[in-house]
C-alpha positions in Angstrom: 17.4 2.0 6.9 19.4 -1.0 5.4 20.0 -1.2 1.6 18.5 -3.7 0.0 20.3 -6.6 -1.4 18.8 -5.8 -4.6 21.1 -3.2 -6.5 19.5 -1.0 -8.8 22.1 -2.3 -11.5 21.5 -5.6 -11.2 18.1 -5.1 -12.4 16.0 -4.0 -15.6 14.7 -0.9 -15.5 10.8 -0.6 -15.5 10.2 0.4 -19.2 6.5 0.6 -19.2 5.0 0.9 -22.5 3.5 4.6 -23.0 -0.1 4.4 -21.3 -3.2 6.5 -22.0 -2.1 9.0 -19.2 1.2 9.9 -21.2 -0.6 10.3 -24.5 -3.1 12.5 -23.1 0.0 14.5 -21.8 1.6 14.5 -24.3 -1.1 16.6 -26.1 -1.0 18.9 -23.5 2.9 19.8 -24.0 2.2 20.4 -27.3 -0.2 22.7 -26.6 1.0 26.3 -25.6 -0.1 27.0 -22.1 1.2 28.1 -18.4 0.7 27.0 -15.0 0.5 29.3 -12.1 3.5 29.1 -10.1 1.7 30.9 -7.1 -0.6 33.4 -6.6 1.1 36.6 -7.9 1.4 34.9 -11.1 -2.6 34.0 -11.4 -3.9 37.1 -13.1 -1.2 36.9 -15.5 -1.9 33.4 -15.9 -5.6 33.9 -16.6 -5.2 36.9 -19.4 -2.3 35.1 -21.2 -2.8 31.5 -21.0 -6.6 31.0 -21.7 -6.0 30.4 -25.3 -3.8 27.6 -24.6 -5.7 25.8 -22.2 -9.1 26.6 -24.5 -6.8 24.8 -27.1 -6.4 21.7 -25.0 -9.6 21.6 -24.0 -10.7 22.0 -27.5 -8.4 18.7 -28.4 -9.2 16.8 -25.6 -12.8 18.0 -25.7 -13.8 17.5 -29.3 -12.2 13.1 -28.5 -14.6 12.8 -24.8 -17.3 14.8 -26.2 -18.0 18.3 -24.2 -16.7 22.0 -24.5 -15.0 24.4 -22.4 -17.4 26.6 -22.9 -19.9 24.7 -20.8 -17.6 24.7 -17.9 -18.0 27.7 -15.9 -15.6 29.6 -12.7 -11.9 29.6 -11.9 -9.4 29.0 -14.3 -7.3 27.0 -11.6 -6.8 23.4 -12.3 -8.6 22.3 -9.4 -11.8 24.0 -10.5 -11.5 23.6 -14.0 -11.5 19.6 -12.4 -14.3 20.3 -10.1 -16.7 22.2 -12.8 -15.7 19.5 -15.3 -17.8 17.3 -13.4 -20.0 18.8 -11.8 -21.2 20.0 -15.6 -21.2 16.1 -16.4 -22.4 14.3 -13.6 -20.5 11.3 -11.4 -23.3 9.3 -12.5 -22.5 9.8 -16.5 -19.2 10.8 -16.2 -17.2 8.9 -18.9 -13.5 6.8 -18.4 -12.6 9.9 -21.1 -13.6 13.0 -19.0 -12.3 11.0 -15.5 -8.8 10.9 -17.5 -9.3 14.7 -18.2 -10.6 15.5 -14.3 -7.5 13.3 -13.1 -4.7 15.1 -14.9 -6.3 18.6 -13.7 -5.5 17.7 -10.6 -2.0 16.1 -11.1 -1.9 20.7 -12.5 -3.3 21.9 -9.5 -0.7 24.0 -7.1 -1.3 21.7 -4.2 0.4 19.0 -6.1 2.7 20.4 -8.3 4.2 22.0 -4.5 4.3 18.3 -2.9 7.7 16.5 -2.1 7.2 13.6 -0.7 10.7 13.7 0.7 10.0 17.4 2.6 6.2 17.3 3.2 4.2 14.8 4.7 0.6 12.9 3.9 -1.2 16.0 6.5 -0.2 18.8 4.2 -2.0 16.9 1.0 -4.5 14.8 3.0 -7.8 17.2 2.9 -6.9 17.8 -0.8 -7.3 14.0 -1.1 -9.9 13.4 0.6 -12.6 16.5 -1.1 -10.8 15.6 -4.8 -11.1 11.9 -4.8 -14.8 12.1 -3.2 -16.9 9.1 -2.2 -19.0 10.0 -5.5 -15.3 10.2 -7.7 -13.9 6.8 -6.2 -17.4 5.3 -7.7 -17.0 6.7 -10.8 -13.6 5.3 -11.2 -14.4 2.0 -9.7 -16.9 1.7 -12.5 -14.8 2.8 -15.2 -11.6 1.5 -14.4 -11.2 -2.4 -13.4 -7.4 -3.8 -14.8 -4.3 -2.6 -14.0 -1.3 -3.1 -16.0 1.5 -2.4 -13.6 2.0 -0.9 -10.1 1.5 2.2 -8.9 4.1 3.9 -5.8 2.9 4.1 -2.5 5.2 6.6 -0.2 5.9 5.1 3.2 4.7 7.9 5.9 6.6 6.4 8.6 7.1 3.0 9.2 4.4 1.5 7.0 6.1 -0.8 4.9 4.0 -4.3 6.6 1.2 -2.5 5.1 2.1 -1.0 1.6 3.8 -4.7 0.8 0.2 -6.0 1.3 -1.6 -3.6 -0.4 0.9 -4.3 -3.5 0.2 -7.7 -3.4 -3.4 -7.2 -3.6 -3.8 -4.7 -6.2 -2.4 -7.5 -8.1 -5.2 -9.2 -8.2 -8.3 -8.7 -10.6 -10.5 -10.5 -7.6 -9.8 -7.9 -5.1 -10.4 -4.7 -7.6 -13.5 -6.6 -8.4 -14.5 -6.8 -4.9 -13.6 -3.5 -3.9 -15.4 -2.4 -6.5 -18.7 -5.0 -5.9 -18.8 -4.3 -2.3 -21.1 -1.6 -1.1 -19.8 0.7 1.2 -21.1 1.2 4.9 -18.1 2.0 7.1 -15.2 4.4 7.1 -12.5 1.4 6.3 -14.9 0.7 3.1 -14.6 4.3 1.7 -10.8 4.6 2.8 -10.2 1.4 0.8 -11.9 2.4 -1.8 -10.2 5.9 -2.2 -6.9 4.0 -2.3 -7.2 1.6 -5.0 -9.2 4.3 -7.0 -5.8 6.2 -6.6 -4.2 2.8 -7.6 -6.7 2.5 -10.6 -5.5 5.8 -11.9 -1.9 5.7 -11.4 -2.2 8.5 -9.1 1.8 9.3 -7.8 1.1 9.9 -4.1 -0.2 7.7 -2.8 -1.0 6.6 1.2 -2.4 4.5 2.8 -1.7 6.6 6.8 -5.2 7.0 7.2 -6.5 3.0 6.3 -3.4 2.2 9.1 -4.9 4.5 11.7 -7.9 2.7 10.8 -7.0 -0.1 11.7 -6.0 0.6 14.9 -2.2 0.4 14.1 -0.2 2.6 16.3 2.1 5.4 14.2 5.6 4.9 13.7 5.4 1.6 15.4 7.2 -1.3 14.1 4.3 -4.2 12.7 3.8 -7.1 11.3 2.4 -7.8 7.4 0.7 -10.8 8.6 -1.3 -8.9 11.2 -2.1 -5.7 8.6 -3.8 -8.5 6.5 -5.5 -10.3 9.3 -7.1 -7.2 10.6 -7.5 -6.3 7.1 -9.9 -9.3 6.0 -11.8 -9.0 9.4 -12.6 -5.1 8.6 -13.3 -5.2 4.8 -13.7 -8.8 3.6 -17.3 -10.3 3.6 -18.0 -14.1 4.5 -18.1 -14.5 0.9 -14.5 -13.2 0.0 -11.1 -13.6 1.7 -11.7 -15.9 4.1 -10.3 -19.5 4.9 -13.0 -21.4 6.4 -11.8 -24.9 8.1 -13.1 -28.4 8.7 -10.9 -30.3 10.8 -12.0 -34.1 10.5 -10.5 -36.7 13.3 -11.2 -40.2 12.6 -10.3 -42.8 15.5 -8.0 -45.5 14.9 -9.9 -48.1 16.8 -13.6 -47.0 16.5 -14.2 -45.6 13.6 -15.7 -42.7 15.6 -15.3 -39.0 13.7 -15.4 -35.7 15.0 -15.9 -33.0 13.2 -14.4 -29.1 13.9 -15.3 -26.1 12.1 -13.4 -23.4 12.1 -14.2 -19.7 10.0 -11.7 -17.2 9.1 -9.0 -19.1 10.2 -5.2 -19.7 8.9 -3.9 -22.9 6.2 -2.1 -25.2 8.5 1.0 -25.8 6.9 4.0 -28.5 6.9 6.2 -29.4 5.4 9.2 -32.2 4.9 12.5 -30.4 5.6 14.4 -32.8 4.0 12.8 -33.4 0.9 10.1 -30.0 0.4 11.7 -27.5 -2.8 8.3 -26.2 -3.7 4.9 -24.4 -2.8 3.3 -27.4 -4.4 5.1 -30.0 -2.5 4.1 -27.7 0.6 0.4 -27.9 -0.4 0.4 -32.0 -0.8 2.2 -32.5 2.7 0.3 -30.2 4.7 -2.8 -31.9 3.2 -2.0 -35.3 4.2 -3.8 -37.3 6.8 -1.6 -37.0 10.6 -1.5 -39.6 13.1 -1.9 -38.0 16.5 -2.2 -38.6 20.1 -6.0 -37.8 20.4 -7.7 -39.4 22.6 -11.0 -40.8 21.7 -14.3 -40.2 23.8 -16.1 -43.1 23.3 -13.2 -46.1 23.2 -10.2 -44.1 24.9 -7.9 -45.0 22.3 -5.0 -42.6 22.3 -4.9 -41.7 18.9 -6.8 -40.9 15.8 -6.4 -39.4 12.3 -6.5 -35.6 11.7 -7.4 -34.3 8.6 -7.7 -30.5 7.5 -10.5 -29.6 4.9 -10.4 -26.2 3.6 -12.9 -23.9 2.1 -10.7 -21.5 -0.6 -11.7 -17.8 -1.2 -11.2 -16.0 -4.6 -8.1 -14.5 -3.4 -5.9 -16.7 -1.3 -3.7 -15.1 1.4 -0.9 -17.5 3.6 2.3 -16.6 5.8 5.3 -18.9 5.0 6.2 -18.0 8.8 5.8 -21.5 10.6 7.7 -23.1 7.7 10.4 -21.5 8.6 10.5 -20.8 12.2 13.0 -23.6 13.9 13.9 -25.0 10.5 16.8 -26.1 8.6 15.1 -25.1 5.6 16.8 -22.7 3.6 15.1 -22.1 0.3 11.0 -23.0 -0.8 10.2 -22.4 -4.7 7.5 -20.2 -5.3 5.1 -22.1 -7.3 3.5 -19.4 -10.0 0.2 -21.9 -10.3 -0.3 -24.1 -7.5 -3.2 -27.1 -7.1 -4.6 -26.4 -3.8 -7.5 -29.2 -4.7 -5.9 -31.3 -2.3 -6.7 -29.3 0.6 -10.1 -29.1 -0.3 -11.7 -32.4 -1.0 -10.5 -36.3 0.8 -10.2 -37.6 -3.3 -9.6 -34.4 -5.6 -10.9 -35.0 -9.0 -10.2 -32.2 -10.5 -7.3 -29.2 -10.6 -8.1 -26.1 -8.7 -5.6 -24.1 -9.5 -4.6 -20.3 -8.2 -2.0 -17.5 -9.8 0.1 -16.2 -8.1 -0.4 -12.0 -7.4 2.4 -11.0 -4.8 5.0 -12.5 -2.6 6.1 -10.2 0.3 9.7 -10.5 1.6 10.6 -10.0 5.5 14.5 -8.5 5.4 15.5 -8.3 9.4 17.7 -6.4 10.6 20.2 -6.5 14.3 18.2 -2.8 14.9 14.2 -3.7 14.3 13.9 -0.1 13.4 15.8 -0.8 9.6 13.5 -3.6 9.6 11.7 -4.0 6.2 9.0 -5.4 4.0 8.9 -5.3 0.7 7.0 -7.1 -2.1 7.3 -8.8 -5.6 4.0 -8.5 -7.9 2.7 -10.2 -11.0 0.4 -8.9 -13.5 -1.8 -11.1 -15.4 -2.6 -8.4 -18.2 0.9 -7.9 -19.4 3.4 -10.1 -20.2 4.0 -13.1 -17.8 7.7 -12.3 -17.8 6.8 -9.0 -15.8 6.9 -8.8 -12.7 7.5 -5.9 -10.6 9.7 -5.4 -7.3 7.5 -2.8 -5.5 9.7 -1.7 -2.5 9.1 1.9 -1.1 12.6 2.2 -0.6 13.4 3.0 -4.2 11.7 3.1 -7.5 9.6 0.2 -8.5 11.2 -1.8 -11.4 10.6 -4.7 -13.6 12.5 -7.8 -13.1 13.0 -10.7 -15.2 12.3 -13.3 -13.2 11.2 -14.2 -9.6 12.8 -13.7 -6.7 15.5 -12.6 -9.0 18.7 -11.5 -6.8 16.8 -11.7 -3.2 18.4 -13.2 -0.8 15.4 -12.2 1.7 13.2 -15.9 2.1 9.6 -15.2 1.2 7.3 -14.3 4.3 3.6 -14.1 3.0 2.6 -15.3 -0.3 -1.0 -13.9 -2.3 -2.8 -16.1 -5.2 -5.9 -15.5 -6.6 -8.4 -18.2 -8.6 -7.8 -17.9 -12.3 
């Protein structure tokens, strides 16, 4: 693959502020204890190391409010997980105690033997799928609605136009909502689900293979972002959320006569002035200016008429940049962090409707399509609006201090949601 224009010491390093996941660990370096290595080592583990996981559980258990001594079976992490909750319920089970169940399994041997680099998403895939069950991804769903910052996702072959949009997304407190909201009926619902509970949880390996063969993506071929999205919304977005709905109104210039067009799930139709456009914004108020055309008209016959484009906006607001810069001299377009799309919505706005921006995903092409490569920028809205994160599976994600900041790539798909 090509390296990325963006050297790792050219930018910040991502220095998170210590999370509820690292406190909770580190109470359990403190406390004397030992894994099992492998399966020689488990009797050992279970004669000599009781004590110190009883003394963990004791700490922990005393703050979420239940005792080991009420959890019965294996000593192994991923029972001690499994009894945990099956002692609580999914139903009851408490943000506390899912912290608890999720760091038992970061212990279990399954996952403290994965490399990403040497092993692949089949040899951890049925430990996913039984662990994070369709009655765990609830529980977390309920429990767990912000993020702070992103969470890796490992490319399993040629999945970067997907990961980029799933970046984006989890960006934005809409989308977790809907996920979240929306009840489940088909196996793209529950696959969704099971990765931004991962997501939620700041679980580190996480895939999205399966929600690709899903989609009816072929492996290890070479896709587009656009198209992960568009089949995306179609699959998992209601008519309520995530959808660009379209009136197209054409007005004739001699007759008065108007036609009206609608069209649902469709595409913004967007324009701009090469000469004069910088910004997002100034993209949103030429594309939503009235266009003379050569229409011509069914009652008078006069060749042309007015078109106009009226849009109805979703929540979460998803555009390529594409046909702005396909055949154009344009070589830069601002990123506007809180654009006014009111324009494209009413003939006489009156008011501001205003979006924030989630995620930007970046296109970087490449003489041999197979090093081609997306990759995505992401803003937060719970942490500082200075953060924002370049979330390329490539490398590590880091915090940069401003957008677009040494990219040289021109921005290929843009995500906003309403404030």
């Amino acid at each position: 693959m090509s390296s990325s224009p963006v050297e790792r010491g050219q930018l910040q390093k991502k220095q998170p502020r210590p999370s509820f996941f690292q406190r909770i660990n580190s109470i359990r370096k403190k406390t004397p204890q030992t894994i099992p290595s492998d399966n020689s080592a488990q009797s050992e583990t279970e004669n000599n190391s009781g004590q110190g996981n009883r003394t963990f559980f004791s700490t922990i258990g005393n703050f979420v409010g239940f005792s080991l001594e009420s959890i019965p079976g294996s000593n192994t992490p991923e029972m001690k997980a499994i009894e945990l909750c099956k002692s609580i319920g999914w139903d009851n089970v408490s943000f506390f105690q899912l912290i608890e169940y999720i760091n038992e399994l970061r212990l279990s041997k399954t996952m403290l033997s994965f490399n990403p680099r040497i092993n692949s998403y089949e040899n951890i895939s049925s430990f996913i799928k039984h662990y994070f069950s369709n009655d765990c991804v609830a529980a977390i769903l309920r429990q767990f609605t912000t993020l702070q910052e992103p969470s890796v996702c490992i490319n399993n072959g040629n999945e970067c136009f997907g990961i980029a949009i799933i970046h984006a997304l989890m960006s934005c407190p809409p989308f977790i909502k809907y996920v979240g909201q929306k009840q489940p009926e088909t196996e793209i619902d529950h696959i969704i689900r099971r990765i931004v509970a991962q997501y939620l949880v700041n679980w580190h390996s996480i895939y999205i293979t399966d929600l690709v063969s899903a989609l009816q993506f072929e492996k290890d071929s070479r896709e587009d972002a656009e198209e992960f999205f568009r089949r995306l919304s179609y699959a998992f977005f209601n008519s309520d959320f995530g959808k660009i709905n379209c009136t197209k109104k054409l007005v004739c210039q001699r007759c008065n006569m108007c036609t009206l067009t609608r069209d649902e799930n469709t595409r913004l139709m967007l324009s701009c002035n090469q000469k004069y456009t910088t910004t997002i914004q100034e993209v949103i108020k030429f594309s939503a200016r009235e266009q003379l055309v050569e229409r011509k008209c069914y009652v008078c016959e006069y060749p042309y008429a007015k078109i106009k484009y009226l849009y109805e906006l979703p929540n979460v607001l998803c555009f390529s940049l594409a046909s702005l810069w396909t055949g154009s001299s344009l070589n830069f377009i601002g990123i506007t962090k809180n654009p006014d799309f009111s324009p494209f919505e009413t003939e006489q706005p009156t008011e501001s409707n205003k979006y924030r921006l989630g995620g930007v995903v970046y296109f970087r092409g490449a003489a041999d399509e197979r090093n081609n490569h997306y990759f995505a920028e992401v803003l937060y809205s719970t942490t500082d609006p200075k953060e924002i994160y370049l979330a390329d599976d490539q490398r590590d994600i880091v915090r940069i201090e401003s957008l677009s900041q040494q990219i040289t790539e021109k921005p290929y798909f843009l995500v906003y949601y309403k404030k």
